[in-house]
C-alpha positions in Angstrom: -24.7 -26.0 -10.2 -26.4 -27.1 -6.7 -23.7 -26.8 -4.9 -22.5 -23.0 -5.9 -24.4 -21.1 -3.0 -23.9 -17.5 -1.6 -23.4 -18.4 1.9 -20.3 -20.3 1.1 -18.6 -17.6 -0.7 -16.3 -16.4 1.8 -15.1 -19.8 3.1 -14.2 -21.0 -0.4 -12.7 -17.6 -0.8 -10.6 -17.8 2.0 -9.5 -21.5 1.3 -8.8 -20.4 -2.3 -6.1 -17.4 -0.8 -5.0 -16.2 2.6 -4.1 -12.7 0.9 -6.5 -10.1 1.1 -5.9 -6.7 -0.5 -9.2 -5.4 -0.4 -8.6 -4.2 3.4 -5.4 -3.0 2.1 -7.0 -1.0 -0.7 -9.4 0.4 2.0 -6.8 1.5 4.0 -5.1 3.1 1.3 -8.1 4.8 0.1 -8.2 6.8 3.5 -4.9 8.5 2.6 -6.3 10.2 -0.4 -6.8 13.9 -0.1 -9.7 14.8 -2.0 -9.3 16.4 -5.4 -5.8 14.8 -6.0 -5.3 11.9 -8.5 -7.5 13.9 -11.1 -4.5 14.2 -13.6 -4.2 10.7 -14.2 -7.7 9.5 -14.8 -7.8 12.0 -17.2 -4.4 11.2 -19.0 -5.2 10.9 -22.4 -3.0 7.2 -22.3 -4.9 6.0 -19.3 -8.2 6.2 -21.4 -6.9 4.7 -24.0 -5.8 2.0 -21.9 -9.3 1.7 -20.1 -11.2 2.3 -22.7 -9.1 -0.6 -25.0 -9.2 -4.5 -24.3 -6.3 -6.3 -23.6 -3.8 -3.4 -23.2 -0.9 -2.9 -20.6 0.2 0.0 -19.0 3.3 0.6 -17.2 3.3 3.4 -14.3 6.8 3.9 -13.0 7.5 6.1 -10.2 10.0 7.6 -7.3 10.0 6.0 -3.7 7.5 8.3 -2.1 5.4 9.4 -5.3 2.4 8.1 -4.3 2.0 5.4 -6.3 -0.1 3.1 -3.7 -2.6 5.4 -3.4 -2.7 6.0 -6.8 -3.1 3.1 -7.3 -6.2 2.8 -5.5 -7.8 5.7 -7.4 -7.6 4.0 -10.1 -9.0 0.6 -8.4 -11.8 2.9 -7.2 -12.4 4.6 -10.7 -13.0 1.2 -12.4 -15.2 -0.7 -9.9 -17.5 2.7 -9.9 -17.4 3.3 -14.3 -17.5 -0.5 -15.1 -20.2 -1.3 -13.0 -21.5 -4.4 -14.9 -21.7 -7.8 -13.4 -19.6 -9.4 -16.2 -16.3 -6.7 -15.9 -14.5 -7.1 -12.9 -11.3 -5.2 -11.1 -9.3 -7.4 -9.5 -6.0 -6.2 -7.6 -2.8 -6.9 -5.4 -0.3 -4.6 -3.0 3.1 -5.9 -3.0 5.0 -5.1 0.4 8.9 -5.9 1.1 7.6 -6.6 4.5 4.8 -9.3 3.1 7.1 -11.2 1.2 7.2 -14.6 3.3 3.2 -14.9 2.5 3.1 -12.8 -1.3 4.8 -15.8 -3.2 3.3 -15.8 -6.7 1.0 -19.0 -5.8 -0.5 -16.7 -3.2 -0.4 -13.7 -5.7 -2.6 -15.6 -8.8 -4.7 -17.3 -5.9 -5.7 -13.5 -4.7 -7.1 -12.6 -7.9 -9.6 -15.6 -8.3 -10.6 -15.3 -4.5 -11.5 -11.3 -6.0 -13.0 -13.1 -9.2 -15.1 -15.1 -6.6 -16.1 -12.8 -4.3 -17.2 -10.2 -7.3 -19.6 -12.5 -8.8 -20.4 -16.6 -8.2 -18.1 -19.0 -10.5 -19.8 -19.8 -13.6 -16.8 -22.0 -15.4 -16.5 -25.7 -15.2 -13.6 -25.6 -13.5 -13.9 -22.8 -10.9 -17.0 -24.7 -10.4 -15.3 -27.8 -9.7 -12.3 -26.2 -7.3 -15.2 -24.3 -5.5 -16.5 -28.1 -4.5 -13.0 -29.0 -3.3 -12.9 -26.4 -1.0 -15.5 -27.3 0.4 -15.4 -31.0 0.3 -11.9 -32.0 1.1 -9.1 -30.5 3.0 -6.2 -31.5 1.0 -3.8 -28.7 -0.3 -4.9 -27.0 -3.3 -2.7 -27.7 -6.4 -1.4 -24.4 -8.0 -2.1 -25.9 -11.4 -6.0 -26.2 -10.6 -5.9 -22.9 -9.2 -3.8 -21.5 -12.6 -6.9 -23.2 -14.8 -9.8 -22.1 -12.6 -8.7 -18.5 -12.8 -8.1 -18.7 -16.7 -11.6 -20.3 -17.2 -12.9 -18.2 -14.7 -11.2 -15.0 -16.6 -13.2 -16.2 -19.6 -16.3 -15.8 -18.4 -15.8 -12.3 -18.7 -16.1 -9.6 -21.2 -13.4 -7.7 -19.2 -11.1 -7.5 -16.2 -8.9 -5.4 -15.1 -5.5 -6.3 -12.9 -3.7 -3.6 -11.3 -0.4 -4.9 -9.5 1.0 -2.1 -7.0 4.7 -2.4 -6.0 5.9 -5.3 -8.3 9.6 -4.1 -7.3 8.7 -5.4 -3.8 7.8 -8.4 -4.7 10.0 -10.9 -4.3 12.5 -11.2 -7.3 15.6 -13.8 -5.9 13.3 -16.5 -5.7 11.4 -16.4 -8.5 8.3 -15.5 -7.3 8.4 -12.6 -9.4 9.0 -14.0 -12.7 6.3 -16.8 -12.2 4.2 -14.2 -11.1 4.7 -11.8 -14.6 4.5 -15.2 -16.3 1.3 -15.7 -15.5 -0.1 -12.5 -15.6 0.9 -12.4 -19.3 -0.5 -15.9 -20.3 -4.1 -14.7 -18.8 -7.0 -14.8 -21.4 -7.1 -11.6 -23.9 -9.7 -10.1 -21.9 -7.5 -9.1 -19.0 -6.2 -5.3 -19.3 -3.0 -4.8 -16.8 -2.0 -1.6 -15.1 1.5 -1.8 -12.9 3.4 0.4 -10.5 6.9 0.1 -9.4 10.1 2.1 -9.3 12.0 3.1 -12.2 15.4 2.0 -12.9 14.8 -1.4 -12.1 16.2 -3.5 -15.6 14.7 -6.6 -15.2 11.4 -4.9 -14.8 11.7 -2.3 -17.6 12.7 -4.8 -19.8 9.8 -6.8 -19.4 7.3 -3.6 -20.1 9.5 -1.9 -22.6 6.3 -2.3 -25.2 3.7 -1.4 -22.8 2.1 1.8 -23.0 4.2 4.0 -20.3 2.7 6.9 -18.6 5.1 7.8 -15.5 3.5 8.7 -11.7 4.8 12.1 -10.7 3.3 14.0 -8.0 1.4 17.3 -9.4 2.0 20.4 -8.2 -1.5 21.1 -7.5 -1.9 17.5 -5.4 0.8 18.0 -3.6 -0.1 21.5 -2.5 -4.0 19.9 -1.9 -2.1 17.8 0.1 -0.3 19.8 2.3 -2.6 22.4 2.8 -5.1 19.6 4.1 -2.6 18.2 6.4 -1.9 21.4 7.7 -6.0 21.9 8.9 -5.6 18.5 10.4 -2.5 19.1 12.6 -3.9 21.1 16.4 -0.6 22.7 16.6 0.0 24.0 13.2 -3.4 25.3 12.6 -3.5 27.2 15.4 0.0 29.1 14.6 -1.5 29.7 10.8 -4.7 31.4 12.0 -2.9 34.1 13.6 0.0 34.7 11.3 -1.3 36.2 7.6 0.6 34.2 4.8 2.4 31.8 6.5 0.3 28.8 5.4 1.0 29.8 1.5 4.7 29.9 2.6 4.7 26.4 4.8 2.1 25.4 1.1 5.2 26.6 -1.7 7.9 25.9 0.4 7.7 21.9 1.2 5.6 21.5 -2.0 8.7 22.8 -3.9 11.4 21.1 -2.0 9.7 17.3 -1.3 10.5 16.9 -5.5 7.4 15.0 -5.6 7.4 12.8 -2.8 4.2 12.7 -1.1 5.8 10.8 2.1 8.7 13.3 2.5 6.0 16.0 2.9 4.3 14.3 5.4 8.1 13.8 7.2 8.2 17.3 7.3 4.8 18.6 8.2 5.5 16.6 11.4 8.4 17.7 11.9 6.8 21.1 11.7 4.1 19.9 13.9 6.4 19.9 16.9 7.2 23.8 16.7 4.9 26.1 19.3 6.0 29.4 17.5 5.8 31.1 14.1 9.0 31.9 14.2 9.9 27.9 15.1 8.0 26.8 12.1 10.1 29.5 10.0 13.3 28.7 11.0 12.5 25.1 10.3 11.4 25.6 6.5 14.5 27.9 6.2 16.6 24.6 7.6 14.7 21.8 6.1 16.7 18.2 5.0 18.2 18.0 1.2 17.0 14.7 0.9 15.6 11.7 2.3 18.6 10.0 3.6 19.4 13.2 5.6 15.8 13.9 7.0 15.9 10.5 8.5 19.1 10.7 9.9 18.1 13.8 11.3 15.1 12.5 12.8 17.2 9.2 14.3 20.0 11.5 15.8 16.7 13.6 17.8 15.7 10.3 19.0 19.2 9.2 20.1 19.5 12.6 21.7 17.0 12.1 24.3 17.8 11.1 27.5 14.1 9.7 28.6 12.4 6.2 28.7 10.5 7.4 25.4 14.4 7.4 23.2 15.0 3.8 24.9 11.5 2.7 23.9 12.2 4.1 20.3 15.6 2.3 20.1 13.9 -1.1 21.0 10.6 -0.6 18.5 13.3 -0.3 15.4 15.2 -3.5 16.7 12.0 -5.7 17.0 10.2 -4.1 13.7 13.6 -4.5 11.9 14.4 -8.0 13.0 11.6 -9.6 12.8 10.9 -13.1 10.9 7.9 -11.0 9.4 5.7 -8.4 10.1 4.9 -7.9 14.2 1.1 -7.2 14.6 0.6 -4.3 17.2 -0.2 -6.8 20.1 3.2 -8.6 19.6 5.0 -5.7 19.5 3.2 -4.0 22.7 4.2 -8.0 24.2 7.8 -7.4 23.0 8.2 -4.1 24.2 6.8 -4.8 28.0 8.2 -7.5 28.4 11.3 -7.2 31.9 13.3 -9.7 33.4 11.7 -11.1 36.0 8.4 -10.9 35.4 6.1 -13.8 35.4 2.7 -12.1 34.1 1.7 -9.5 31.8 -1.1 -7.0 32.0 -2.4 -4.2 29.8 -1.3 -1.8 32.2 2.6 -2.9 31.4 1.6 -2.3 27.3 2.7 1.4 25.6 -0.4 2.3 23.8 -0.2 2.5 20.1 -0.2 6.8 19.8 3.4 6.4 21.9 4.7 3.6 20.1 3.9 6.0 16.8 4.9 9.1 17.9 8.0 8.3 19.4 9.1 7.1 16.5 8.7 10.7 14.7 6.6 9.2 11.7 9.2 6.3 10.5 6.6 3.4 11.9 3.4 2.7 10.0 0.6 0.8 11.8 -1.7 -0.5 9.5 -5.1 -2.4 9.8 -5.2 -6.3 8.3 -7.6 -8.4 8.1 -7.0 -10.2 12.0 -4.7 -8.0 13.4 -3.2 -4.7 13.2 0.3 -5.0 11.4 3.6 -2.5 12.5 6.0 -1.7 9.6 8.5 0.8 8.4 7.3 3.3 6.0 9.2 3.1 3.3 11.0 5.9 1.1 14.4 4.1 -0.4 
């Protein structure tokens, strides 16, 4: 049709969704420490699942696992081994902290603005909802959007859908049973991979005849991941140079007690980070957190204990990231934070820069680039 031209791809695109996950995937894709991941792509159920139309496969896994960058392996494995024009991978990141925006009309619009921007609409109807975006400015109807994507889906000899985090996406609403709804009323040429934490009944009910294959971190990733980490912290590589064995000890000992939480290693490798001494980071492994709960707890209460503008600092970042309406982009938060009584003007003088605002607080804030801005969050363990 006339009217379906390249250079107007990305303005119907972003008329069609605000949402965009591929920065998201990018990001993510950063994080991965090369070599790791391996065990899954070569999971004798995940080739069955990629290799077989239509299938679903459910991929449950521990706060902390790795499942988001896993994830984006797996994102990255398809676009690069299906590289024809008529088999697409299309995607979405649910956050807790995204909620407000992730509502499931957003969600299903995401994955034809990926259809789009993968290859030019060639149904009748994505064709048609392409022409209202570009010729009117009235809202688009969900139900148009729901038809173009099916049509649009059809049009294809396969795509695949992984959804990462569907326990964060919002369940008291709705959202994510309309969500799941539609996913499973897609055309028979959509495959479906999903992550989210175990335990969670109304989930595992709805995947109970999916083909299940559990994320657990691997030994050998996790110790490719901490050895890597360790080359990349100043401090710590310089005390392992000069002391024989200890990087195998820092390697088994947090590999062993994390229980296959990627995040909770990093915690700790940070932790580590701080000590000047061999002898520091030895008594530290020797006095390392049981779980979680009690290595945050133990990082809040060596916050607390400061008595310096950086542990007032701290206190306010938490207040502001946790009481926000929704998620503070680094520039509001750097606003927030300077702002005094009295003062009738800022200037970037009177901002903390972004390495304070994240090292002060000891690893438990994540900053995170978006599409406009750069977004401030929690990292998230529980």
């Amino acid at each position: 049709m006339e009217y379906i031209r390249e250079h107007d791809r990305e303005q119907v695109a972003e008329r069609i969704s605000p949402l965009e996950f591929n920065l998201q995937w990018e990001e993510s894709l950063k994080r991965v420490t090369e070599g790791t991941g391996q065990w899954f792509l070569e999971h004798k159920k995940f080739i069955q699942w990629r290799d077989e139309i239509g299938k679903i496969l459910w991929c449950p896994g521990i706060p902390g696992a790795g499942k988001t960058v896993l994830a984006s392996i797996v994102i990255h494995h398809l676009k690069s081994y299906f590289s024809e024009d008529n088999i697409a991978t299309v995607f979405t990141f649910c956050k807790y902290n995204a909620q407000s925006k992730q509502t499931a009309s957003a969600l299903i619009s995401s994955l034809l603005k990926q259809l789009i921007q993968h290859r030019l609409p060639k149904s009748k109807k994505a064709c048609l909802l392409w022409k209202t975006c570009l010729s009117s400015k009235i809202p688009l109807l969900d139900a148009d959007i729901q038809e173009a994507l099916k049509s649009e889906l059809e049009t294809y000899s396969r795509v695949f859908i992984v959804v990462d985090g569907l326990d964060e996406c919002e369940d008291t609403d709705g959202t994510r049973a309309r969500f799941l709804d539609t996913l499973f009323s897609l055309p028979s040429c959509v495959t479906l991979m999903i992550t989210a934490r175990p335990g969670i009944q109304a989930i595992e009910e709805q995947f109970c005849k999916a083909t299940r294959l559990d994320i657990q971190a691997q030994e050998n990733d996790l110790a490719k991941f901490v050895n890597t980490c360790l080359l990349e912290r100043f401090r710590l590589s310089a005390i392992i140079q000069n002391v024989p064995g200890l990087s195998k000890t820092i390697v088994e000992t947090v590999s062993k007690h994390v229980e296959g939480m990627f995040l909770l290693a990093g915690l700790i490798l940070d932790e580590l980070e701080t000590k000047t001494t061999a002898t520091g980071v030895r008594h530290a492994l020797k006095t390392l957190p049981r779980s979680a709960d009690e290595y945050y707890q133990k990082i809040w209460q060596k916050i607390t204990m400061r008595q310096d503008d950086g542990a007032k600092l701290a206190a306010q970042i938490f207040s502001w990231v946790t009481y926000a309406c929704e998620p503070l982009s680094l520039e509001q938060l750097q606003t927030a934070l300077s702002i005094k009584p009295g003062m009738t003007c800022l200037t970037p003088e009177d901002m903390p820069p972004k390495e304070i605002i994240t090292s002060l607080c000891a690893g438990l804030i994540a900053v995170a680039e978006n599409k406009s801005c750069t977004v401030v969050s929690f990292v998230r363990i529980f």
